[in-house]
PLY file of the C-alpha trace (Angstrom):
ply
format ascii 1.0
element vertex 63
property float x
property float y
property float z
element edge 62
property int vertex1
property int vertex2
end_header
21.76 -2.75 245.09
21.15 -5.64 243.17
19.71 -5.48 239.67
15.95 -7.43 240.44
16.32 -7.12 243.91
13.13 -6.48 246.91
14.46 -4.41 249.84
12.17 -4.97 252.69
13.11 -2.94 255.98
11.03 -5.45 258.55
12.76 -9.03 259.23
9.49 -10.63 259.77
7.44 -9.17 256.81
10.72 -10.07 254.80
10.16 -13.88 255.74
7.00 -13.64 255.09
7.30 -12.65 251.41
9.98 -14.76 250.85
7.97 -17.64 252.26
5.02 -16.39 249.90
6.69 -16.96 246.74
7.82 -20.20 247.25
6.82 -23.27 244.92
7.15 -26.94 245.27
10.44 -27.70 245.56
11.96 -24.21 245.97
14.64 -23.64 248.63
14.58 -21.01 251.19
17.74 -19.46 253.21
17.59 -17.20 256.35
20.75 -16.08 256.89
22.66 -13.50 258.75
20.80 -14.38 262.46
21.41 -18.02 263.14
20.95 -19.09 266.71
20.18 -14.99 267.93
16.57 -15.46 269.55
16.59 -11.31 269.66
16.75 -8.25 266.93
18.56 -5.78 268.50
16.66 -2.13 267.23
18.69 0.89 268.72
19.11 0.28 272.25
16.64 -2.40 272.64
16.70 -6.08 271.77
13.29 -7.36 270.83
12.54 -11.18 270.85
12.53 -12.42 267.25
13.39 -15.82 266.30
13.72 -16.42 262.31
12.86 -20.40 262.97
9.56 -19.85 264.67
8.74 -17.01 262.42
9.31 -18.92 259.29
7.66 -21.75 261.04
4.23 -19.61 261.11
4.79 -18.08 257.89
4.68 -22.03 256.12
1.25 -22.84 258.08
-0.30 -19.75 256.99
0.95 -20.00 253.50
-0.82 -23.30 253.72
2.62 -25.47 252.91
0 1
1 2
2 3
3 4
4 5
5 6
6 7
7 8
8 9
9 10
10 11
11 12
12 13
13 14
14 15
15 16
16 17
17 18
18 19
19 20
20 21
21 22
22 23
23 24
24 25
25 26
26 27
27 28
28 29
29 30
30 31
31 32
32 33
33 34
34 35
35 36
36 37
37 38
38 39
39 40
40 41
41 42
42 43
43 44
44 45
45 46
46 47
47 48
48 49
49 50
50 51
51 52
52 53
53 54
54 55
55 56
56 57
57 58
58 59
59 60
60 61
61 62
């Protein structure tokens, strides 16, 4: 690990945090899904898509 770092396990709760702690002017990358519209969890692929997640986590941070 990282010296400093936050390991969160859930995608979407990770987004959201990050998203939480931004300031005016701060920069905020997603990486490592790009264009994937699914999270793939054993087996299964669930629908997840990082833009319209980090979309809702901006309007309900109120930025």
């Amino acid at each position: 690990g990282a010296p400093g770092a936050l390991e969160i396990p859930g995608r979407r709760e990770a987004i959201f945090h990050a998203v939480s702690g931004l300031a005016k002017g701060d920069v905020l990358v997603i990486a490592g899904k790009g264009h994937e519209q699914g999270q793939i969890v054993g087996d299964t692929v669930h629908e997840f898509d990082d833009v319209k997640v980090a979309a809702q986590a901006i309007k309900e941070a109120g930025a």
